[in-house]
N, C-alpha and C positions, 0 to 999 in steps of 0.2 A: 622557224621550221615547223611546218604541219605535225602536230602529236609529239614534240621532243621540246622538252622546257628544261631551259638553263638552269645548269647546276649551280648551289650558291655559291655566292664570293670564296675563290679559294683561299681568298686571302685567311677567310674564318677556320679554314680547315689545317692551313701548313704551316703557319706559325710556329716556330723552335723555341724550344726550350732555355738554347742559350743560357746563358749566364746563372739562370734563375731554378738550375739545378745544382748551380754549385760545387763541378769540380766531379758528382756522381754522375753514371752513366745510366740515367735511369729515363725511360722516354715518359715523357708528357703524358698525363692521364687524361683521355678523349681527345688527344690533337694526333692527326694523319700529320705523316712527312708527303711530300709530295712526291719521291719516289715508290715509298709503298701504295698512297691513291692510285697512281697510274702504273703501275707493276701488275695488282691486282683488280684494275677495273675490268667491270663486266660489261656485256655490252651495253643492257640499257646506262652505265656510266659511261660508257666509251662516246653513248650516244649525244647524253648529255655536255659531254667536251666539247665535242665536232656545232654543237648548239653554241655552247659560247664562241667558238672561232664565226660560224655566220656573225652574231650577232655583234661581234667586232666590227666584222667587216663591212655590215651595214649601220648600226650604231644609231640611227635617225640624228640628234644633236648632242652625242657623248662625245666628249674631249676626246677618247681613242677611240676613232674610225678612221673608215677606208672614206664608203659611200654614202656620208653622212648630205645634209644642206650646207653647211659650209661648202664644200667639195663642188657641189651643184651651183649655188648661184655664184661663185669664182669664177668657175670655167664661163658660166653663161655670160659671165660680165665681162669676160677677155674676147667676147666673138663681135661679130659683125650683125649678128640676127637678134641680138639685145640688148637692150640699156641695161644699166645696174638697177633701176627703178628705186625705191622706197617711199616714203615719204615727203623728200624735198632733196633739193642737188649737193645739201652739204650732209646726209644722212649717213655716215662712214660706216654704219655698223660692219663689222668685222672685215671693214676694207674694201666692201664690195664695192663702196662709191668709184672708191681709190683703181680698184681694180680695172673699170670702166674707163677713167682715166687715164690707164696706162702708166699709172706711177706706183708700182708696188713696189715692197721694200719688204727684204729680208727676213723683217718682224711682225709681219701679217701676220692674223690668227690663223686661215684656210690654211694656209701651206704647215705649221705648225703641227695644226690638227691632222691632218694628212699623216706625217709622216711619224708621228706617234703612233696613230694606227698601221699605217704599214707593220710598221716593226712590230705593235703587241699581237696583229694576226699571226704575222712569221712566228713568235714568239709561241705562241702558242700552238700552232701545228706543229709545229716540230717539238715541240716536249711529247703531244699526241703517238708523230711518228719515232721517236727514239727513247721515249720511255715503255709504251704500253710494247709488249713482248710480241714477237712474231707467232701467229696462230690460224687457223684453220677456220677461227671462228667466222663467219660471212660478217655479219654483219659489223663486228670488229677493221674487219680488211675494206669495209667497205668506207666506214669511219678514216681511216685511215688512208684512203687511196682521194677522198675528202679533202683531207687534210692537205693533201703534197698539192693537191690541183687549187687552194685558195691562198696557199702561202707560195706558187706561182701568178696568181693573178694578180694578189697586194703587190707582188715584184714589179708586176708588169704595171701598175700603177702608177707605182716610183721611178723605175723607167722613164713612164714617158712626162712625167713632171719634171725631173733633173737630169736623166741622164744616166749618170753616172752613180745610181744612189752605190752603196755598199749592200754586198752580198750575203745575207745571214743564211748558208746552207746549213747550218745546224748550230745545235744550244752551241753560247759563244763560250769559252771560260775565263774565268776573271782578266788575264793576261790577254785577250781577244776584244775587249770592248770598245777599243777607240779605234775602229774601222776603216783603213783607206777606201778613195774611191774605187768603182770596180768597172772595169772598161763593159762600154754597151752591148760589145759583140759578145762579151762573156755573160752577163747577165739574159741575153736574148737565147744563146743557146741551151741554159740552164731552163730557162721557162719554160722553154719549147720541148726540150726533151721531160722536164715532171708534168706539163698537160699530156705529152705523150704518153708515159707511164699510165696517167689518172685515166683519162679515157680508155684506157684494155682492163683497164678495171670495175670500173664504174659500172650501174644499172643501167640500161635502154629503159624508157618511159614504156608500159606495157602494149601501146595504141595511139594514135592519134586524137587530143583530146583527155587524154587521160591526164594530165599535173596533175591534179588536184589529189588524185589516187596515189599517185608518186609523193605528193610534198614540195615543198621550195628547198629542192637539194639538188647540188650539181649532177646532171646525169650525164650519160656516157657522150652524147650525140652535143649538149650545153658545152660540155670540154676539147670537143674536137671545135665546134662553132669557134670560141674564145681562142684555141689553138690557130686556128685557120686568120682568126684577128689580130694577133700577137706578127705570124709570119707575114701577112699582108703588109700592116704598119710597118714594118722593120725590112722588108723584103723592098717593097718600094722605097723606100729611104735609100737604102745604100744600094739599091740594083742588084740584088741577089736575085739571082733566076732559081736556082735550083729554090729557094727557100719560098719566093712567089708561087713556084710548082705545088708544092706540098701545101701551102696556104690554099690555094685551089681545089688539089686533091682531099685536104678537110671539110673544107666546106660541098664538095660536091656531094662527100659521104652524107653528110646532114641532108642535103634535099633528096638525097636519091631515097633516104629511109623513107621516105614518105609520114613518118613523125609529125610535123608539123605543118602548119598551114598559116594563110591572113585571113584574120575575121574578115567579114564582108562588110559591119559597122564599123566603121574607125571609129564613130562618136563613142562604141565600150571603152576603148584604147585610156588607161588613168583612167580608170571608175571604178566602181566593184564591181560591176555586171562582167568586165575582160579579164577580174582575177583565174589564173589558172586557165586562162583560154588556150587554144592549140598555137595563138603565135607567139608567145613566151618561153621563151626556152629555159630564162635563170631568172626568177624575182624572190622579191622581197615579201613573205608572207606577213601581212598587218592584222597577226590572229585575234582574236578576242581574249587570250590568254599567252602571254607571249614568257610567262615564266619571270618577267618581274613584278616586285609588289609598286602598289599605286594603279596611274591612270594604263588600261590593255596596253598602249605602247606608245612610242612619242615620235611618230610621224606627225612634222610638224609642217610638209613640204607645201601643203596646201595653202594655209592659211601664211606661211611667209610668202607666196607665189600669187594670192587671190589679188582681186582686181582690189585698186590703191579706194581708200575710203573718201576719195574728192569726187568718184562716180555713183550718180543713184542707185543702191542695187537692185537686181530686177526679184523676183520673186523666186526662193531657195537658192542664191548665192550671197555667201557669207564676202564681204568685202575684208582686207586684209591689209598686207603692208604692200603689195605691189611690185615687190621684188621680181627682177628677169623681166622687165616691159619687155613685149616684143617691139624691133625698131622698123622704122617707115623702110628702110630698104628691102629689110626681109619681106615685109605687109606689100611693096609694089614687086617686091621678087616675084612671091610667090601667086599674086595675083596673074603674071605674068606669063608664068611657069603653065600655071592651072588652066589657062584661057578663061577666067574670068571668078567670081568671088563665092558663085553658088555652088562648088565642086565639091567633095564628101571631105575630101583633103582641106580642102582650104576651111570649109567654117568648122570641121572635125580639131584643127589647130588653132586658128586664130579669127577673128571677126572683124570686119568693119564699123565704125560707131553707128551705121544706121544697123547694121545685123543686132549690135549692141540694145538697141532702144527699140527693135521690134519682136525682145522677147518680154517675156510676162513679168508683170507689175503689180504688185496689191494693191487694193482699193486706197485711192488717195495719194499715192507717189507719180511723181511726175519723173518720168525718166529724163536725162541728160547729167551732163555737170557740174558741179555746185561752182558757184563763182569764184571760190580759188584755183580751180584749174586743176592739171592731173601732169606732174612733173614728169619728164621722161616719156613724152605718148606723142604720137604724129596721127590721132583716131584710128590705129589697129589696137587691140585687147587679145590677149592669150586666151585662149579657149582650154585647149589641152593644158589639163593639169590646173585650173582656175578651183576656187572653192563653196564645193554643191554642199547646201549645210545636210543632203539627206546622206551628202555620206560620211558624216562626222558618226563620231559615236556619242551619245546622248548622257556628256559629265556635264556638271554645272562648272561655273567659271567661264574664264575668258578666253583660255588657251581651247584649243579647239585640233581637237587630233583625225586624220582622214582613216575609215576603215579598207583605204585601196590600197593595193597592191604597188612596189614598188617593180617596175619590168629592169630590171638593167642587162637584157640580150634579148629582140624581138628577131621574129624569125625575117620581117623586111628588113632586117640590118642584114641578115645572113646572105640573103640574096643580092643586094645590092655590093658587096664586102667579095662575093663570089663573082658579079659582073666585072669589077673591076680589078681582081685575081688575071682570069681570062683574058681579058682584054691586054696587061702588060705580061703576061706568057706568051701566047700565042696569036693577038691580035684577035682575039676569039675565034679561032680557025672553024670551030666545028658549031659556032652560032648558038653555045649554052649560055654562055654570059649573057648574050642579047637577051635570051626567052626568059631569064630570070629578071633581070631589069625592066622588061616589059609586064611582068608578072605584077609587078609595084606597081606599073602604071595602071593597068587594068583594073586594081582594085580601086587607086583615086579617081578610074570614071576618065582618063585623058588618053590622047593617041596615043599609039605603040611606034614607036619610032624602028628605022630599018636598017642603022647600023650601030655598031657602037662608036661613040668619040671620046675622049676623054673630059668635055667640057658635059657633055649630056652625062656623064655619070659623077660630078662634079655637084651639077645642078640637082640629080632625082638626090644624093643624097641631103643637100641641104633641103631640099622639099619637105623629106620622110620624116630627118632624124633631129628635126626642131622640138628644143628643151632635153635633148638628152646628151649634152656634155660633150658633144663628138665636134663640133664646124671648129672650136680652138685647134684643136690636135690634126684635125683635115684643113687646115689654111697653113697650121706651118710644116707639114710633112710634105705637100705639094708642091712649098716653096712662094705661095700666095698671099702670104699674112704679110709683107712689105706695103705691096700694092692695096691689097684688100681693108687692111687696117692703117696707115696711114693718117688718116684724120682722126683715128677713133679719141671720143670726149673733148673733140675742138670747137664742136657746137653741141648745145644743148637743147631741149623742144619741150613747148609746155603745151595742152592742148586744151581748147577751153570748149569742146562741142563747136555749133556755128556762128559764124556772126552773125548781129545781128541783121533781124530780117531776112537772112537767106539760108540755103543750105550747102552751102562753101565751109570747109573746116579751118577753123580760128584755132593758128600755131604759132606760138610766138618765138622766135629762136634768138637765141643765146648763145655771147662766146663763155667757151667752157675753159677747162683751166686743163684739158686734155694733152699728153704729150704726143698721142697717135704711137704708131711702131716705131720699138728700136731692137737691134736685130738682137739683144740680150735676152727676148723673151722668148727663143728658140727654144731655149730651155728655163726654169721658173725658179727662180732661186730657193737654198736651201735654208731652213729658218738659220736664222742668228745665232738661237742659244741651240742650235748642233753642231754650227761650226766653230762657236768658242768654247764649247766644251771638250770636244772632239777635235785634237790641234792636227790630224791624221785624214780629216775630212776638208776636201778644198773646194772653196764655193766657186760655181758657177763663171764663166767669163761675165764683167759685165755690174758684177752685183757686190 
């Protein structure tokens, strides 16, 4: 968060006294209880709360997150528009192989780490909202209206991972802790109604253009967006009309404010040059000073996502572990899509091997490569989101942390998320979903198309919303991830540049050890050690 640094470990502050008072009632000399901190916090501590619940929820690679890398390259390794990528086809770290495969199991680390942080967000907003007193004060109420809208989104998180997670509306007490499941239709209308709450709460950004002056904090128009995301997903699932209406009526409020906009560069989009731009509604601020000690902050998205260390790299790309390949389907998708490969969209996302070998070079490197090959590649390379070493921050070592922005709600999801609201309310009667949807296309430079279908709005978003964790959760809410996934990690592709003497691309395929879909991954299993801790929580069909 812009200008609000995390308060230290409370753990250092609320420690009891217990035992080690001996029978007297006498409190601890320099130790806060945690109902007095939050009884008597002021705002700028109230501020600093609402700073650690963000920074839960985004966590970069801390054991408790929401929207950590873990989180990121799971989802990306469960779609159709990417390999698991790493190092080499047997590279399991944290499952991702596995995940690509289609054989995960219950004791995966992603889903682990998930859903710890689910819970220590909730955890923590809600000591926010039911400890600190009801007050007058603004900025207090604003902390707090904060609070109810992030400890609804981790819900909506856990939602669409299992299902059925359990419902923490408030601190649990001892007798409360081993949770049954909580049915979807109850947790959906809970979300919906505390995004509801948080948005009549909440700031409007002052302008269009203005984040940066606001901060990375959820604002009024961020929470009706999310709210309008929450009732679409869940609207279309189960054919709620009334609930698709109101997911429409959200989101129209967002565009009508005129708030936000699309850059005109997609190539900002993941750089620092697009931190804080008008089409970000909710990101991740990667301050210089992010309120812990050590390295400014451990976004480490980059360099697990840069291009794999078996290609030459060209001049100011740091090469990395390779993780997320983009796959040959999505690379002929989208070529497809775009009418051809020179489109802002298409080299703005991803590149062709010769796009690859026709950028710059320092004196002496021969670009292509190297004779081992680049595991997981059909000659497309990620563009978006690859790693520019000019926007690392300047520590010595190995680890290499990015100064970008993380976006997790861009104003083209909004649009696109409102297209197809419209389109299953009214068939788009009054032709606004169309103008939004065409809105995206205008800025990738492609025709406008003159009706809406539901395969056309299928397709812009898989075009748009490549590398941002959405095609898993839009393949099985559609009902497409049967057909669409299928094969996935049946075969494998290794990609060596051309053969030789020509310029034909040299792929060599491999049977993989892939199981493709099985309809178990509707929903994602719940880790292991919650369900054998918790004999009240019941895992998933399936798992």
């Amino acid at each position: 968060m812009k200008r609000i640094y995390i308060a230290l470990s409370f753990a250092a502050l609320i420690l009891a006294a217990g035992a080690c008072q001996n029978k007297l009632d006498i409190p601890q000399k320099s130790v806060l209880s945690t109902e007095d901190y939050y009884t008597n916090a002021t705002a700028d501590e109230a501020e600093a709360l609402i700073a650690s619940a963000y920074k839960l929820y985004w966590g970069g690679r801390d054991v408790t997150c929401v929207n950590g890398i873990e989180k990121m390259l799971f989802l990306n390794s469960l779609d159709d528009d990417h390999y698991p990528g790493g190092g080499s086809f047997a590279d399991a770290t944290y499952q991702f192989q596995e995940a690509g495969n289609y054989n995960v199991t219950s004791a995966d680390t992603a889903p682990k780490i998930m859903y710890k942080g689910v819970y220590s967000v909730i955890y923590h907003c809600n000591l926010i909202l039911e400890k600190i007193p009801e007050t007058t004060d603004e900025r207090i109420n604003r902390v707090k209206a904060e609070a109810n809208f992030l400890r609804a989104l981790a819900m909506f998180d856990a939602v669409r991972w299992w299902g059925t997670p359990p419902l923490a509306d408030h601190l649990l007490s001892q007798d409360e802790y081993y949770q049954a499941n909580t049915p979807t239709d109850e947790s959906i209308a809970w979300i919906l109604a505390q995004m509801k709450d948080a948005a009549s709460k909440l700031p409007a950004i002052k302008g269009k253009g203005q984040q940066e002056a606001f901060g990375a904090r959820i604002s009024k128009h961020a929470a009706l967006a999310f709210r309008g995301k929450v009732g679409l997903w869940y609207g279309q699932k189960t054919n709620n009309k009334q609930m698709l209406a109101e997911a429409a009526a959200d989101l129209y409020e967002v565009i009508k404010s005129g708030l936000y906009g699309l850059v005109e560069d997609m190539f900002i989009l993941e750089r620092p040059m697009g931190d804080f731009c008008e089409e970000y509604l909710f990101e991740h601020n990667s301050a210089d000073n992010d309120g812990f000690p050590g390295n400014p902050q451990n976004d480490l998205r980059h360099m697990w996502t840069g291009w794999p260390d078996g290609l030459v790299a060209p001049e100011n790309i740091y090469t990395g572990w390779g993780w997320n390949a983009v796959s040959g389907d999505f690379g002929r998708f989208l070529e497809a899509h775009e009418g051809g490969i020179e489109k802002p969209r298409f080299k703005s996302t991803i590149h062709t091997y010769e796009q690859v070998l026709a950028m710059d070079y320092a004196e002496g490197k021969t670009p292509g490569v190297l004779p081992k090959g680049i595991c997981h590649n059909e000659g497309y390379f990620t563009y978006r989101g690859i790693a520019f070493l000019s926007d690392f921050y300047d520590i010595p070592g190995f680890w290499k942390y990015s100064r970008t922005n993380a976006a997790m709600l861009r104003y083209a999801e909004v649009l696109l998320l409102y297209a197809e609201a419209k389109f299953l309310v009214d068939n788009d009667a009054d032709g606004s979903g169309l103008e939004a949807l065409n809105e995206v296309r205008r800025r990738a430079q492609i025709p406008e198309v003159s009706a809406l279908t539901y395969q056309i709005i299928k397709d812009e978003r898989r075009a748009e919303l490549f590398y941002e964790q959405e095609r898993y959760f839009d393949l099985v809410r559609w009902g497409d991830a049967p057909e669409v996934l299928k094969n996935k990690g049946k075969k494998l592709y290794k990609f060596y540049g051309y053969k030789p003497g020509t310029t034909e691309w040299n792929i060599e395929v491999i049977d993989g050890t892939g199981s493709g879909w099985q309809d178990k991954y509707n929903l994602l299993p719940f880790p292991f050690e919650q369900t054998s801790a918790n004999p009240n929580l019941k895992q998933n069909p399936g798992w």
